[in-house]
C-alpha positions, 0 to 999 in steps of 0.5 A: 484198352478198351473192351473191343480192342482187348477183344479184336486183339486176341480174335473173335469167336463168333455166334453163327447160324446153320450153314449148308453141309460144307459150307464152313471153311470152303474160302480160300485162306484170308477170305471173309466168308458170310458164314466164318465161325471165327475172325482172327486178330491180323483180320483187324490189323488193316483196319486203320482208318486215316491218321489224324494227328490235329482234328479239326472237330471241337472235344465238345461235339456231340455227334461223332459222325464228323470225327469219322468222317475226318478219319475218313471212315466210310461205309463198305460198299454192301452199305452194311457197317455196325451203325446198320447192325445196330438198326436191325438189333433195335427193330421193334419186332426183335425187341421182345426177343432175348439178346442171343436170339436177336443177334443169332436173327440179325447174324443170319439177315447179314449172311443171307444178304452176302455180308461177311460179319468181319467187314461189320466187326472191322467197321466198328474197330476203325469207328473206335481207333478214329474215337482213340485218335481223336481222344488223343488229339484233343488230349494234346490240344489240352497239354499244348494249351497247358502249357502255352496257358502256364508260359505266358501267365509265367510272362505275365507275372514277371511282367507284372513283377517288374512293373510293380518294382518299375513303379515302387522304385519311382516312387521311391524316387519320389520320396527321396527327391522330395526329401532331398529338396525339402532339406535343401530349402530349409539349409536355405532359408538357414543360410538366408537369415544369416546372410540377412542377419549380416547385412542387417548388421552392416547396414546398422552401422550407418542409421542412427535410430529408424527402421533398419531397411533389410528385413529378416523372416522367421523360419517357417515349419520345417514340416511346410516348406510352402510356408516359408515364403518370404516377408513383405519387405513392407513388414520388417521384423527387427531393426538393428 
């Protein structure tokens, strides 16, 4: 809570300044009075300014005029709200006074001008409900985008999961495509020579010396499926 709300909450007890004899008092019940030694805290009650619950001004503004503004906080019609107070307590002729003499100075410049302090005390407590509005709002904003921030890096991360596992399982699919087609060609090439061994052998039967016309091939390097190609029928490697 802060220290002007604690003080409104309990009323305030005011300095005051000379008053004419029977002055104090003299207002009907409820009725500021420029004059009022005390201001109870149902004085402070209506002071609520427009009810924002999404601002509009950025957390990084530096004049909080638009946040009063947005809470629709207004000067009273007498012109005088604490802004107008705290020009009169810095005015340099005061500066050399204690604080107690230029508050008592300032107090007894508002009254003669007809001012009830409680409209000044009163414009002070809406400036500071519209700053705790606004505290709260954007305290939200930061909540909600929290937790908009988390869902979606969530998101991002399953995604990004299941990418990594979409392309792990491809290449994993690769590899095992690979090796499957590496051992289908080498049970080729196996079954390749036997079914030229056989036909060599056959075809042997009929030559009587000379270069048997079926050609074998070696098998190349299990580990380079490329080099297996196979030999130029213009090379035969054996003859039965």
């Amino acid at each position: 809570m802060s220290k002007l709300k604690e003080l409104v909450s309990r009323g305030v007890r005011l300095i005051v300044t000379d008053q004419p004899e029977g002055g104090e008092g003299t207002a009907a019940a409820g009725t500021p009075e420029p004059g009022e030694r005390e201001i109870p805290a149902e004085a402070f009650e209506a002071a609520e300014p427009r009810h924002v619950t999404h601002s509009e001004v950025p957390a990084d503004v530096v004049d909080f005029g638009a946040v009063y503004a947005e809470a629709g906080i207004e000067l009273p019609l007498h012109g005088y709200g604490i802004e107008k107070v705290a020009e009169m307590l810095e005015a340099k002729r005061l500066q050399t006074l204690s604080r107690e003499v230029r508050a008592t100075a300032v107090l007894a410049a508002i009254e003669a001008a007809g001012v009830p302090l409680r409209d000044v005390i009163q414009d002070a407590v809406r400036r500071d409900k519209a700053l705790d509005a606004f505290e709260a709002a954007k305290g939200r904003e930061v909540q909600e985008l929290h937790t908009r921030t988390k869902t979606r890096a969530e998101a991002i991360k399953t995604e990004m999961d299941a990418f990594l596992k979409e392309r792990n399982d491809e290449l994993e699919a690769l590899k095992a495509g690979e090796e499957k087609a590496n051992r289908a060609f080498l049970e080729l090439q196996s079954r390749k020579r036997r079914e030229e061994d056989r036909l060599a052998s056959l075809v042997g039967h009929f030559l009587e010396g000379g270069e048997n016309p079926i050609t074998t091939a070696a098998p190349p390097p299990a580990s380079d499926p490329a080099a297996a190609a196979p030999a130029s029928p213009n090379k035969p490697d054996r003859a039965s």
